[in-house]
C-alpha positions as CSV (number, residue, x, y, z in Angstrom):
1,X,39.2,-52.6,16.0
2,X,41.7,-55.0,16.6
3,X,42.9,-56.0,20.3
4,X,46.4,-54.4,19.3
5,X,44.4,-50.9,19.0
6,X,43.1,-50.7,22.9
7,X,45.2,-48.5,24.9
8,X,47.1,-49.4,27.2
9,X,46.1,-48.5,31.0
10,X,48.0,-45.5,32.6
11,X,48.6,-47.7,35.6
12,X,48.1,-51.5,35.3
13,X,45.4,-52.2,38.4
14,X,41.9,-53.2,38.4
15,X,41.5,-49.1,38.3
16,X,43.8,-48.8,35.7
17,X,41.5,-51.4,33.5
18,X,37.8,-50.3,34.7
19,X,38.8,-46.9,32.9
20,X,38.8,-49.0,29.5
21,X,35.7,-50.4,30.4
22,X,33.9,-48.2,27.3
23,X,36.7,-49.8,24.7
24,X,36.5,-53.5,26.3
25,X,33.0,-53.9,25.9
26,X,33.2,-52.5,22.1
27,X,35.5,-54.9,21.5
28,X,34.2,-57.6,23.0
29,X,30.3,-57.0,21.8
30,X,31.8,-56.6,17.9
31,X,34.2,-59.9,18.2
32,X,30.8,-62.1,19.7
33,X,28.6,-60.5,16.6
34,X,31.8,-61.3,14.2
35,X,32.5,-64.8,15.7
36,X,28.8,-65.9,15.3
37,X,29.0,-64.5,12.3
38,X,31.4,-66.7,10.9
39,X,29.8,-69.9,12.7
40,X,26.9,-69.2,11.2
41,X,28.3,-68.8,7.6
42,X,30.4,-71.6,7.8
43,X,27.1,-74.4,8.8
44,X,25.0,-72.3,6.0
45,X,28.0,-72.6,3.4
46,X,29.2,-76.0,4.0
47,X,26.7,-78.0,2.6
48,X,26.4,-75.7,-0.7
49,X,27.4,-77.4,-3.9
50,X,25.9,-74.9,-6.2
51,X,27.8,-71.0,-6.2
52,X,26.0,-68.4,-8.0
53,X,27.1,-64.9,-9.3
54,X,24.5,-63.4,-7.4
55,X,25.8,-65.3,-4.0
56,X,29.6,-64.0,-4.7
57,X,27.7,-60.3,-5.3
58,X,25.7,-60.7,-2.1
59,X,29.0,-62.2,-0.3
60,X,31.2,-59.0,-1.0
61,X,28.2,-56.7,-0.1
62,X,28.2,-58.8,3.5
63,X,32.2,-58.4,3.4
64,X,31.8,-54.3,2.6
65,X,29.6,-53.7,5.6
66,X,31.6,-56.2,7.6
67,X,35.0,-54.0,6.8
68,X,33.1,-51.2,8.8
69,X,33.4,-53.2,12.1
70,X,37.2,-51.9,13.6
71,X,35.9,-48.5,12.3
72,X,32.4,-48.3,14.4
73,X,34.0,-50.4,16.9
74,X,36.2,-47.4,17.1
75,X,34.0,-44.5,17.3
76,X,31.9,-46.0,19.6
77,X,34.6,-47.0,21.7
78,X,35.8,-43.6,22.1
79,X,32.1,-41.9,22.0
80,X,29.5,-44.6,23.8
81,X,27.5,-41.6,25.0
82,X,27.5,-40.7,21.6
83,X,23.5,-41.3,19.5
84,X,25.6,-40.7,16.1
85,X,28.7,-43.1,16.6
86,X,26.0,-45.6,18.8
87,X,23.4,-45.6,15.5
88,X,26.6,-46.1,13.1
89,X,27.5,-48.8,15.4
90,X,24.2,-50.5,15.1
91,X,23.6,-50.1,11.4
92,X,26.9,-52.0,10.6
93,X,25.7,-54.6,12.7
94,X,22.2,-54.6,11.1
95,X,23.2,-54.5,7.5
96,X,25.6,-57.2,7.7
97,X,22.8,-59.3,9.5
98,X,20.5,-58.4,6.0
99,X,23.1,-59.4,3.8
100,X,24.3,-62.2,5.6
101,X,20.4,-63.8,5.1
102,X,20.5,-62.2,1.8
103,X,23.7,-64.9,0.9
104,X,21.7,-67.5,3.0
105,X,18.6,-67.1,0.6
106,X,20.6,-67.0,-2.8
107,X,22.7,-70.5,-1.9
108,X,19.3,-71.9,-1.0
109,X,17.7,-70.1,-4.2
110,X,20.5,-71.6,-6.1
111,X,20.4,-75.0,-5.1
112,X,16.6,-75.7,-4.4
113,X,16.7,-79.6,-4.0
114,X,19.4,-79.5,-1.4
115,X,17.6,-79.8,1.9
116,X,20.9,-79.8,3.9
117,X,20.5,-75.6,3.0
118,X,17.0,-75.3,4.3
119,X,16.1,-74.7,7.7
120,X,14.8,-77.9,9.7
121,X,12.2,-75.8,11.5
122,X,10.7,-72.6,12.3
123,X,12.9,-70.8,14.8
124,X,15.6,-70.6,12.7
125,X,13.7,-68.9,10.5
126,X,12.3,-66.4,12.9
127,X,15.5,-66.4,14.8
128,X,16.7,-63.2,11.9
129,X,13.5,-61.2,12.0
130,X,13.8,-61.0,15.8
131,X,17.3,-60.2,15.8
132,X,16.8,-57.4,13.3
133,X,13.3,-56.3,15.7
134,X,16.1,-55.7,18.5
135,X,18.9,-53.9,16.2
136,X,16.1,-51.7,15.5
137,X,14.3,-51.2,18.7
138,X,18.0,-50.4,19.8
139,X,18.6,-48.1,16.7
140,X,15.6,-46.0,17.8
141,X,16.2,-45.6,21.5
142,X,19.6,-44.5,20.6
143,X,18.8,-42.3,18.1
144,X,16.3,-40.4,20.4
145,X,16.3,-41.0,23.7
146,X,19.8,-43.1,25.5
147,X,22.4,-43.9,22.8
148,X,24.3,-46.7,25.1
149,X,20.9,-48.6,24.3
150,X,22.1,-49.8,21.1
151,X,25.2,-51.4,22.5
152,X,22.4,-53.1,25.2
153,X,20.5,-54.2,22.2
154,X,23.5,-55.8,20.7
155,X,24.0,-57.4,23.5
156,X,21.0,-58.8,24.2
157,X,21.2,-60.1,20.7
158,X,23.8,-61.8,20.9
159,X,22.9,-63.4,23.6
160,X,19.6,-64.7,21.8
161,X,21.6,-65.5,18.9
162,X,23.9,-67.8,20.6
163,X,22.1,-69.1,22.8
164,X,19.9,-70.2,19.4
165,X,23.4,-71.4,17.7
166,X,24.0,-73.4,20.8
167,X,20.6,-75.1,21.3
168,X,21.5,-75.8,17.4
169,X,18.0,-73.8,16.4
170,X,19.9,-70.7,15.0
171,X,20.1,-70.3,11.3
C-alpha cells in the first residue's frame, strides 16, 4: 500500500482522521516491518564479498513474498476484523522473515571465513526464532479466536525487533 492509496477523510478533523484509523495502522505496522527489513539486510549484506546463485534464488524468493505487502496491507486495511485477510497479512510477514534468514544463512554459507557475516553473539541468533514464535502465536489467535491479534503480534514484533536493532543485538 503506498501512502498515495489511503483515502482521503470526508472532513479533515481529528474525527475525520480517527475513521482511517484501520488503514493508518496497516500502513504504518507494514512500513516498520519493511523499514527493518531493509536495515537489516543492508548490515547482513554489506560485509559480503562472496554472491552465490543460491543467495540471488533466495533474494528473489524474499523479493516475491515481499511484493505481497501493498496487497495484504490492503485487504487488511479494509477488513481488520477479518481472520482471512488478518492470516494473509501475517503470513507475508512470516515468509519474508524465513527467507530473509534463509539469504542471511546462504551469504554466511558462502563465505565461511568471513566473521564480519556471523553473528557476535547469541541473541541475534534467537532474536528470528522468537520473532517467528510471535507471527505464529498471532497467526493462530487470528485464525481461531480474534483476528485483530495478528496485527497486535506484528506489533509487538516489531517492537522486539527494533528495539534488538537498536541495542545493536538484532541480526
Amino acid at each position: 500500500m503506498l501512502i498515495l492509496e489511503l483515502p482521503q477523510p470526508e472532513v479533515v478533523s481529528p474525527t475525520g482522521l480517527w475513521a482511517l484509523h484501520d488503514e493508518l495502522l496497516a500502513y504504518t505496522v507494514s512500513f516498520a516491518w519493511l523499514g527493518l527489513l531493509w536495515a537489516r539486510l543492508h548490515k547482513e549484506w554489506n560485509p559480503a564479498v562472496v554472491i552465490t546463485r543460491r543467495t540471488v534464488g533466495l533474494s528473489l524468493l524474499l523479493l516475491f513474498f515481499a511484493s505481497f505487502f501493498p496487497y495484504t496491507t490492503t485487504l487488511v486495511a479494509q477488513n481488520p476484523g477479518n481472520s482471512t485477510a488478518q492470516v494473509a497479512y501475517g503470513l507475508v510477514f512470516l515468509l519474508t522473515s524465513i527467507s530473509r534468514v534463509a539469504v542471511r544463512r546462504s551469504l554466511q554459507d558462502a563465505d565461511p571465513e568471513n566473521e564480519a557475516l556471523t553473528p557476535p553473539n547469541r541473541d541475534s541468533r534467537t532474536l528470528a526464532p522468537a520473532e517467528w514464535g510471535v507471527q505464529a502465536l498471532g497467526l493462530l489467535l487470528a485464525a481461531a479466536w480474534v483476528p485483530r491479534a495478528m496485527t497486535v503480534a506484528l506489533l509487538g514484533g516489531i517492537g522486539v525487533s527494533l528495539f534488538a536493532y537498536l541495542q545493536g543485538r538484532g541480526e
